[in-house]
C-alpha positions as CSV (number, residue, x, y, z in Angstrom):
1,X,-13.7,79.7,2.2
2,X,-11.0,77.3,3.2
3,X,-10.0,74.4,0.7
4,X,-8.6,71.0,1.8
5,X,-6.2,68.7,0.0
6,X,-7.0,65.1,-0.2
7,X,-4.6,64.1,2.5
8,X,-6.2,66.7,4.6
9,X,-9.6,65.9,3.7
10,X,-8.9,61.8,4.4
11,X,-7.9,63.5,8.1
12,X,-10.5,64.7,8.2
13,X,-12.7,61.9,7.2
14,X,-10.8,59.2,9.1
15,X,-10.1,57.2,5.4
16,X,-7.2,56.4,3.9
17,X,-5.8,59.0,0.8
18,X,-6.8,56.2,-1.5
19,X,-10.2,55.7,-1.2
20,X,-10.8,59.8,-1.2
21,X,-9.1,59.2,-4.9
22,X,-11.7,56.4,-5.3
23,X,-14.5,58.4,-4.4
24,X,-13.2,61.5,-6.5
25,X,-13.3,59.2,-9.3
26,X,-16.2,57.5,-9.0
27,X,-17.7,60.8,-8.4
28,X,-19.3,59.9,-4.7
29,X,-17.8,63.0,-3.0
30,X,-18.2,66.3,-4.2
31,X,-14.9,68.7,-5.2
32,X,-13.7,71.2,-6.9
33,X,-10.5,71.2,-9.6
34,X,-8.1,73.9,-9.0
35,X,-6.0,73.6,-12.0
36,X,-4.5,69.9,-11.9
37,X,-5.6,69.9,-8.0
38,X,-8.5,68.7,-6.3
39,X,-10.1,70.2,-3.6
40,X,-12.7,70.1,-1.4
41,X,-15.2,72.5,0.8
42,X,-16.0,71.8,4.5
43,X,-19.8,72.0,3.4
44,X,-18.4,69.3,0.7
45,X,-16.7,67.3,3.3
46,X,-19.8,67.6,5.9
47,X,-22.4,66.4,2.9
48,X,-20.5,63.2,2.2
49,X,-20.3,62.6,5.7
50,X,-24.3,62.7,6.3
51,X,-24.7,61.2,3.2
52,X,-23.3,57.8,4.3
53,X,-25.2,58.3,7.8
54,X,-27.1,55.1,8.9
55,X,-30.0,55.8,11.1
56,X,-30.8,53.5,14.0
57,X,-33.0,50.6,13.4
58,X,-36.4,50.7,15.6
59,X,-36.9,47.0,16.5
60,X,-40.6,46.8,16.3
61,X,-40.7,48.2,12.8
62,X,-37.9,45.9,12.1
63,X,-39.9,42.6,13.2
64,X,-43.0,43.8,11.2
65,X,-41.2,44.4,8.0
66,X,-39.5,40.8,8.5
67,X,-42.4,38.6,8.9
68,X,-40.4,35.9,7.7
69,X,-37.8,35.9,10.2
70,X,-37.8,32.7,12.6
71,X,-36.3,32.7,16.0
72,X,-34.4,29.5,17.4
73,X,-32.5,29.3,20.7
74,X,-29.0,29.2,20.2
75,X,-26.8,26.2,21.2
76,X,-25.6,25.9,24.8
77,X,-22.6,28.2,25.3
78,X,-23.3,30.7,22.7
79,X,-23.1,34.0,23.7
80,X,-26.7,35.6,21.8
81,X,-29.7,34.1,23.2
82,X,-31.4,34.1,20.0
83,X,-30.1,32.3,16.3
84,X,-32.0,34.2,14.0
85,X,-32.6,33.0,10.1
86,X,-33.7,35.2,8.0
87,X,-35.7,33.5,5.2
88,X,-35.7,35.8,2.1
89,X,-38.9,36.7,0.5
90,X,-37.6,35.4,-2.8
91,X,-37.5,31.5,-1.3
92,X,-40.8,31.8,-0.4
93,X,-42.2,33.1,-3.2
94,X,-40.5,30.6,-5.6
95,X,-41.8,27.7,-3.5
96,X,-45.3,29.3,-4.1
97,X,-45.1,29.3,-7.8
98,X,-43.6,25.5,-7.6
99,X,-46.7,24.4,-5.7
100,X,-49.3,26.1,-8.4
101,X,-47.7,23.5,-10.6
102,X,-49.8,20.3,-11.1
């Protein structure tokens, strides 16, 4: 089993030393203590790595979990064809309580 360093592990990781001594300390990436040194795993290294994975969004699901989402065209010369406003569920809600009011 081979061990990596933290510079060696930010390599490997494409982050800077200082946030793996962020995450070490805030306990988000798994390692190991080898005396005064830390070390890490490539199954450690690999597990942080799928952990912050973000799967693709499907857009149908997207627009039925956002029924409150209203579509505008966007000004002449933008670059989107859509403006999109999200309206969040909170707003709605408090304006519905506001109206039970007499």
């Amino acid at each position: 089993m081979k061990f990596h360093t933290i510079q060696e592990a930010a390599e490997i990781l494409r982050l800077a030393s200082s946030t793996i001594y962020g995450l070490v300390h805030q306990r988000r990436i798994t390692y190991r203590k080898h005396g005064s040194r830390v070390v890490f795993t490539e199954d450690d290294l690999n597990q942080f790595s799928k952990s912050s994975e973000i799967k693709a969004l499907d857009i149908d699901s997207f627009r039925e979990q956002n029924k409150y989402v209203k579509q505008y065209p966007s000004p002449e010369g933008a670059k989107c064809s859509l403006k999109t406003e999200y309206i969040a569920a909170e707003r709605l809600s408090s304006k519905k309580e506001e109206s039970k009011w007499p």
